[in-house]
C-alpha positions as CSV (number, residue, x, y, z in Angstrom):
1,X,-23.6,16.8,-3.4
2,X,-25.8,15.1,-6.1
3,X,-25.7,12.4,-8.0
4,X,-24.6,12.3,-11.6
5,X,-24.8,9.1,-13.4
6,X,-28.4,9.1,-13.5
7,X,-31.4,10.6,-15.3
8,X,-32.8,14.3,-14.5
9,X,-35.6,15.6,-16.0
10,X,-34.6,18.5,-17.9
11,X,-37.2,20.4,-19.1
12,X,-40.4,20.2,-21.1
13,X,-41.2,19.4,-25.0
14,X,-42.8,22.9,-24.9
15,X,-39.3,25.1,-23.7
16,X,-37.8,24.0,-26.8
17,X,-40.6,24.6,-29.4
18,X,-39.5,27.5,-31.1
19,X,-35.8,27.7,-29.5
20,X,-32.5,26.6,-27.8
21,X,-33.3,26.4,-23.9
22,X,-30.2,26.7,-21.9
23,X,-30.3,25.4,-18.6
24,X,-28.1,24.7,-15.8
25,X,-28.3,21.1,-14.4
26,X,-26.1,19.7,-11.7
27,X,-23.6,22.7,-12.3
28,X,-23.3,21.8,-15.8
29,X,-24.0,24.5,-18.2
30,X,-26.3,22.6,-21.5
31,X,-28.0,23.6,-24.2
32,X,-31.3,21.5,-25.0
33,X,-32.8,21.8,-28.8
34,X,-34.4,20.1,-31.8
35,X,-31.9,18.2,-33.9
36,X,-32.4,16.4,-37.4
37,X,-36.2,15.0,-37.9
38,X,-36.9,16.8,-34.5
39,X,-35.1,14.7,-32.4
40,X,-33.7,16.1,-29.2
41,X,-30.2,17.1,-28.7
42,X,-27.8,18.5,-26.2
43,X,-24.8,19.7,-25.4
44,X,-22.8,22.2,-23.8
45,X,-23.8,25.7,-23.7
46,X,-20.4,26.8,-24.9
47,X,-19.8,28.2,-28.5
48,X,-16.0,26.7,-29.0
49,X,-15.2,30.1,-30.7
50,X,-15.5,33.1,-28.4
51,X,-17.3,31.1,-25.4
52,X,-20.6,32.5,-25.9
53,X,-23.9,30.3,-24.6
54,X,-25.0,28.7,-27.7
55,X,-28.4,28.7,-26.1
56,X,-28.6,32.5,-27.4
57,X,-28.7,31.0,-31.1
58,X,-30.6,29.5,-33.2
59,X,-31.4,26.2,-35.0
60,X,-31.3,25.9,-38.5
61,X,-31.8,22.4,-40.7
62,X,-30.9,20.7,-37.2
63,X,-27.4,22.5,-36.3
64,X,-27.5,24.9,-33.5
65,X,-25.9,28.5,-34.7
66,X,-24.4,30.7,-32.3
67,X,-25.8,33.6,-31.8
68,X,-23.0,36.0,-31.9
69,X,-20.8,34.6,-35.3
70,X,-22.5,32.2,-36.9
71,X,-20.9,29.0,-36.2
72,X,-22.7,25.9,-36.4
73,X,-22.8,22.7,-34.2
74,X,-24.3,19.5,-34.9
75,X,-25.7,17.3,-32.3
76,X,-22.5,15.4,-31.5
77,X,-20.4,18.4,-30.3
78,X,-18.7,18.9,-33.3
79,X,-18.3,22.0,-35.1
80,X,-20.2,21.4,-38.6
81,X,-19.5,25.0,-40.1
82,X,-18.7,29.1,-39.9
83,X,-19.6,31.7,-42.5
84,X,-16.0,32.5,-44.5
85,X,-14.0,30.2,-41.9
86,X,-12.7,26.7,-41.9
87,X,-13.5,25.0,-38.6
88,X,-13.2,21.4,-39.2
89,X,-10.5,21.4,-36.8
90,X,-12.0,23.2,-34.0
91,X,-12.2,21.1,-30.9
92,X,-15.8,19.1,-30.0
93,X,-17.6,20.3,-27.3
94,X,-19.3,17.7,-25.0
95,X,-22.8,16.2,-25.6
96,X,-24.8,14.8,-23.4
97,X,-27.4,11.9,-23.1
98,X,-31.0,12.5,-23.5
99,X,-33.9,11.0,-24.1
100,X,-37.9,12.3,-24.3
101,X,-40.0,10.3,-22.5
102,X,-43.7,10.3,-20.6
103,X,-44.4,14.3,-21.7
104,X,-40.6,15.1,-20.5
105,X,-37.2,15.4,-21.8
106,X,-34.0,13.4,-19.5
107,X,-30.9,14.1,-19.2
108,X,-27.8,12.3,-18.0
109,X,-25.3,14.9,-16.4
110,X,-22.6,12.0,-15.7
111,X,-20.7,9.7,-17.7
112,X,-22.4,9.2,-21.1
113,X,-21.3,5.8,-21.8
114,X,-23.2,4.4,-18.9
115,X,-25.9,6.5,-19.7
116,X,-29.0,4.0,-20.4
117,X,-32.4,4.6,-20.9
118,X,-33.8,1.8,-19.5
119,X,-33.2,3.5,-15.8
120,X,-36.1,6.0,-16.4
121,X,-38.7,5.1,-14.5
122,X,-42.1,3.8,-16.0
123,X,-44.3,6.5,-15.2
124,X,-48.1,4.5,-15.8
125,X,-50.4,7.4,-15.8
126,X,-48.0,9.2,-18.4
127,X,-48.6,6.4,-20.9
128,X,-52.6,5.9,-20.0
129,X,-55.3,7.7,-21.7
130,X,-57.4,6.8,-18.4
131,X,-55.2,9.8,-16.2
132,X,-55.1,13.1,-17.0
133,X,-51.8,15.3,-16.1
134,X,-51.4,19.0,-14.8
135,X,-48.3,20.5,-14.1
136,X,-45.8,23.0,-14.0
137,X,-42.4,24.4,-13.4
138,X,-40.6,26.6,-10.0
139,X,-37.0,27.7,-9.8
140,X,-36.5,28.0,-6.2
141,X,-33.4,28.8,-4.3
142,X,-32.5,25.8,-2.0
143,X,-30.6,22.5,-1.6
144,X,-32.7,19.9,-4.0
145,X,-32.7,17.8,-0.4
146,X,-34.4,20.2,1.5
147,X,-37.2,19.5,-0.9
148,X,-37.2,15.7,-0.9
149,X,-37.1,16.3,3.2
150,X,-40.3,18.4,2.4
151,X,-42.2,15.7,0.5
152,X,-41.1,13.1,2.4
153,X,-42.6,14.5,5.6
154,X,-46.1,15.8,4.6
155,X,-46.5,17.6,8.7
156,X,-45.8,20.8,7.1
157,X,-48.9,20.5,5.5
158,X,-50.9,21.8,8.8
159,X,-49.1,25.0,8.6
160,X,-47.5,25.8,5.1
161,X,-50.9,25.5,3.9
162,X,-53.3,25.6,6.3
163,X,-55.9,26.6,4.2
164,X,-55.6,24.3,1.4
165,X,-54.9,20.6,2.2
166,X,-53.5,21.2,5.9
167,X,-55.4,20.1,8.9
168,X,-54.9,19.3,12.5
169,X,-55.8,15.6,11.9
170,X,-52.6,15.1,9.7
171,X,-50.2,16.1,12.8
172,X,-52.4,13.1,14.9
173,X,-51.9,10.6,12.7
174,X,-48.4,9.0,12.8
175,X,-46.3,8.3,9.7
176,X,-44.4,5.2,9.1
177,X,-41.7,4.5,6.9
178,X,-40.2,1.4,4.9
179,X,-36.9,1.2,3.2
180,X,-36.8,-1.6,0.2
181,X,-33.9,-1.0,-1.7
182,X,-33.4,2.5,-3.3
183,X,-37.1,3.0,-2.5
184,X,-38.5,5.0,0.8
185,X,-42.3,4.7,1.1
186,X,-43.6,6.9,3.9
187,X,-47.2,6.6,4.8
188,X,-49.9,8.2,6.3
189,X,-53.6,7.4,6.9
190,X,-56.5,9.4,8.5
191,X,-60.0,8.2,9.2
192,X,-63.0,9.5,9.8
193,X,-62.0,13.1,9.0
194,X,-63.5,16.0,7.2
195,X,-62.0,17.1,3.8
196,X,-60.0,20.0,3.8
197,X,-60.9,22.6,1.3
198,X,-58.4,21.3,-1.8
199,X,-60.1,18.1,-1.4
200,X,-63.6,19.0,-1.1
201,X,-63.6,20.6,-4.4
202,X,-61.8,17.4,-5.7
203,X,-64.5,15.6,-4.7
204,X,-67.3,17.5,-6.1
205,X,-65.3,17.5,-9.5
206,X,-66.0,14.1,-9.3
207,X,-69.9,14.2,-8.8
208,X,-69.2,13.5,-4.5
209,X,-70.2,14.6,-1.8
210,X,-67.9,16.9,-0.1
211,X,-69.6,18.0,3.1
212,X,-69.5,14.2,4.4
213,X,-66.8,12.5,6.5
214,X,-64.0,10.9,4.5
215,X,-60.5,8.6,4.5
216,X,-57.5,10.2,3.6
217,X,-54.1,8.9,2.6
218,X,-50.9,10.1,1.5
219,X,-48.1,7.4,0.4
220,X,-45.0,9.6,-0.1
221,X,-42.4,7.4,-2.5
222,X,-39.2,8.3,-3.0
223,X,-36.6,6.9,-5.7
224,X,-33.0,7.8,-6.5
225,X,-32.1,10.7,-7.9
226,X,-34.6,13.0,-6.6
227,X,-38.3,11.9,-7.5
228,X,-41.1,11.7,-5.5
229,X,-44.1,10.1,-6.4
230,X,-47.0,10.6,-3.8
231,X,-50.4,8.6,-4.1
232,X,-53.7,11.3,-2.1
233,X,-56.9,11.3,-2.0
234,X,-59.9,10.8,0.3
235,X,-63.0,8.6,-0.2
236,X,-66.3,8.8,1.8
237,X,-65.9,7.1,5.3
238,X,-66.5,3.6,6.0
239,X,-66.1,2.1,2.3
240,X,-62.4,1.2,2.3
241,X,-60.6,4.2,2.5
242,X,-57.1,3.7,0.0
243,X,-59.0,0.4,-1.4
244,X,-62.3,1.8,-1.8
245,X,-64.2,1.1,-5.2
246,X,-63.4,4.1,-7.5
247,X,-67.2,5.5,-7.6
248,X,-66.7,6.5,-3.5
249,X,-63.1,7.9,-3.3
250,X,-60.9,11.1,-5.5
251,X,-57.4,10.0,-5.8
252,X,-54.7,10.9,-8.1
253,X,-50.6,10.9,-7.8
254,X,-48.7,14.3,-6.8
255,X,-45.7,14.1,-9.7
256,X,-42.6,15.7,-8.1
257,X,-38.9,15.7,-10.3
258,X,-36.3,17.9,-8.3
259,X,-33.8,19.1,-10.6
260,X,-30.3,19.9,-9.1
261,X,-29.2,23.4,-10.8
262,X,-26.6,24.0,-8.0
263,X,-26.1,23.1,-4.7
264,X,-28.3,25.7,-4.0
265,X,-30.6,25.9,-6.5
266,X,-33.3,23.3,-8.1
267,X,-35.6,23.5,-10.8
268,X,-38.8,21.6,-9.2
269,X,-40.7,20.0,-12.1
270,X,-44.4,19.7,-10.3
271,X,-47.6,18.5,-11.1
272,X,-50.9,16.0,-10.6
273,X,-51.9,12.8,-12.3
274,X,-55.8,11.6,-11.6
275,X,-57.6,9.0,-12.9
276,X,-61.0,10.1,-12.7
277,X,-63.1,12.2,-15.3
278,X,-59.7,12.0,-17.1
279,X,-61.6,13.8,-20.3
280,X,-62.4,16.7,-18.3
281,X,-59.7,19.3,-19.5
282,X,-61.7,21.9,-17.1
283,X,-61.3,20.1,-14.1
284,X,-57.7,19.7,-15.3
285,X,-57.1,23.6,-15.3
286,X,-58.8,23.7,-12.2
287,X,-56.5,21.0,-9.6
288,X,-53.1,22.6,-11.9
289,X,-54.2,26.1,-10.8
290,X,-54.8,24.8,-7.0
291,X,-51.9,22.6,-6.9
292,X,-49.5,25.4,-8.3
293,X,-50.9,27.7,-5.3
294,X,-50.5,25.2,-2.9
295,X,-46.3,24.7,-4.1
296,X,-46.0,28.3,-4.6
297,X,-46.5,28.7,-0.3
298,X,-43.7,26.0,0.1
299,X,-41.3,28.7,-1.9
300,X,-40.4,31.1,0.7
301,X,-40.1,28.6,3.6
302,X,-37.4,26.7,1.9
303,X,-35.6,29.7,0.2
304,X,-35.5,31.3,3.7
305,X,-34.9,27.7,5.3
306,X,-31.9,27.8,3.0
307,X,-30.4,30.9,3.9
308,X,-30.2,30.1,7.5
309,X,-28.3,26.4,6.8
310,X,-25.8,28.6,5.3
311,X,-25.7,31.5,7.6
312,X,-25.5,29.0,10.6
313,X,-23.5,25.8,8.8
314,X,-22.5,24.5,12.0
315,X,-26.1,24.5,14.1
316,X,-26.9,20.6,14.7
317,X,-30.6,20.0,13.2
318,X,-32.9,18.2,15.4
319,X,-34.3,14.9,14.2
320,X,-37.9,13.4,14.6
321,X,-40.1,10.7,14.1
322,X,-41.8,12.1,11.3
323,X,-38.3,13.7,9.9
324,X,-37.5,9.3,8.8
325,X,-38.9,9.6,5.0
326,X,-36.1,12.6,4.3
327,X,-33.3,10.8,6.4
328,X,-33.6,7.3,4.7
329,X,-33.6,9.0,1.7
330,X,-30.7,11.0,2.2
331,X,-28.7,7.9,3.3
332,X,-29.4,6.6,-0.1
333,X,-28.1,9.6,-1.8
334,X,-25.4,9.6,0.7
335,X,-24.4,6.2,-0.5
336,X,-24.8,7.0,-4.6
337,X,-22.7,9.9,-4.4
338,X,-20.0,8.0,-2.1
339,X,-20.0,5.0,-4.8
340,X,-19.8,7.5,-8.0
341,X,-17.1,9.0,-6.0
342,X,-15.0,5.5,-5.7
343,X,-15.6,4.8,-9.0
344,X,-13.9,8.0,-10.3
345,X,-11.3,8.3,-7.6
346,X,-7.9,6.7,-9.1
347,X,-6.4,3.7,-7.9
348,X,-3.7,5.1,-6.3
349,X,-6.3,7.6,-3.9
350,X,-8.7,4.3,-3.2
351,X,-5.5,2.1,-1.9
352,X,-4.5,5.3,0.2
353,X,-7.8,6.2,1.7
């Protein structure tokens, strides 16, 4: 269903300030917390003991205590001590990968011994004091590919939120999509247009003009596991549209990291890096609180989309032109998750198959 020998992004610095965060990643059940000098750690949510969710603990001088006796677990799995008990012997309980990175912490559900952090994506504006980043964090009740399909194909955008960023001119204008390698770039241009309301206040936050005619973009990138990178903005008409000089246009980069929890189930790390007026923690607060509204309307389409795909498993889905991005993208998967799967599968099954 997903695939595991990869990097997820697990949660934020912040979840794990004061405590253990326990949370469910690609059915696995882990623990994330602050080890020795501060350093992250992780392992599974499983006290070796009685079974309880060590995420109900504590951490004291880097070991993670359970919550419900007392027994302490260092950072590899192993069982360090127990008040009044011996428990050298008790068996090690698995650890996972992870790294912090670019304001979030990783995680590699699969195999840790091909686990390697070089895989994790630069992420430019994470790493630039010239961007500015806003974002936050949904639990919503779908298939983590139901949202890819959603970001890939931005014609919801008329509808879902028609009184944000949506507008009739984004159903005229006709998408087109590349494949190069694991990469699916869908892209969209409109000319000539009027801002829609999201945008017009992005403009004035950067000293524009928001009541004049504009370009508008969307270039919708997806790359294996589950991210989707997506490059907006309009500039004033007739200077260059995507390319236009910096001083006409209000761009930034819509930050989506889609979290498998179950098949069902996601944890959709969201968010919005710009590159204008980068100093303005204001203006920050201000697209963050927009941008969370405008997810928040895509919540109920896709938990209810959800619940239909199950209700009606067999119903063939129709698909579109504009449907491409989330296809291509799926075949990628499609093709991760079949190669993990011959990788695992012993020799015997493979000469069989």
């Amino acid at each position: 269903m997903f695939p595991k020998n990869t990097w997820y992004v697990a949660c934020t610095p912040d979840e794990i300030a004061d405590k253990p965060l326990g949370r469910q990643i690609c059915n696995e059940k882990i623990v994330f917390y602050r080890g020795p000098e501060g350093k992250v750690a992780a392992v599974e949510d499983f006290c070796p003991h009685r079974g309880a969710p060590l995420s109900l603990g504590f951490v004291r001088d880097g070991n993670l205590v359970c919550g419900y006796h007392g027994l302490e677990m260092g950072c590899d799995g192993k069982t360090v001590a127990m008040p009044g008990q011996r428990v050298r012997g008790f068996p090690c309980i698995r650890q996972y990968p992870v790294e912090e990175r670019y304001g979030f912490i990783w995680v590699w559900p699969g195999d840790a011994d091909k686990a390697d952090p070089s895989l994790i994506h630069h992420l430019e504006w994470a790493d630039n004091p010239e961007w500015a980043y806003g974002g936050g964090l949904y639990h919503i009740n779908c298939d983590y590919r139901l949202m890819i399909d959603n970001l890939m194909d931005l014609t919801h955008e008329t509808y879902v939120h028609a009184n944000s960023i949506g507008q009739p001119e984004i159903d005229e204008a006709a998408p087109i999509t590349k494949v190069e390698g694991d990469t699916v770039t869908t892209s969209r241009h409109m000319e000539n247009i009027m801002a829609p309301p999201f945008w017009r206040m992005a403009l004035r936050g950067n000293n524009l003009a928001d009541d004049v005619p504009v370009d508008r973009w969307q270039i919708c990138r997806f790359t294996p596991p589950s991210h989707v990178l997506i490059e907006v903005g309009v500039a004033h008409a007739g200077h260059g549209g995507y390319e236009a000089d910096p001083k006409y246009k209000a761009s930034s980069i819509v930050v989506d990291f889609i979290t498998p929890e179950t098949e069902t189930s996601i944890w959709y790390f969201w968010g919005m890096a710009r590159n204008f007026k980068p100093e303005d923690e204001a203006l920050t607060a201000t697209i963050r609180e927009g941008q969370g509204k405008i997810f928040g309307e895509d919540l109920e389409m896709l938990e209810r989309q959800q619940q239909n795909l199950l209700a009606y498993p067999d119903r063939q889905l129709l698909k579109l032109n504009i449907d491409a991005g989330g296809v291509q993208s799926r075949r990628i998967l499609d093709r991760l998750i079949e190669s993990e799967r011959s990788a695992a599968a012993p020799l015997g099954m493979i000469a069989s198959a």
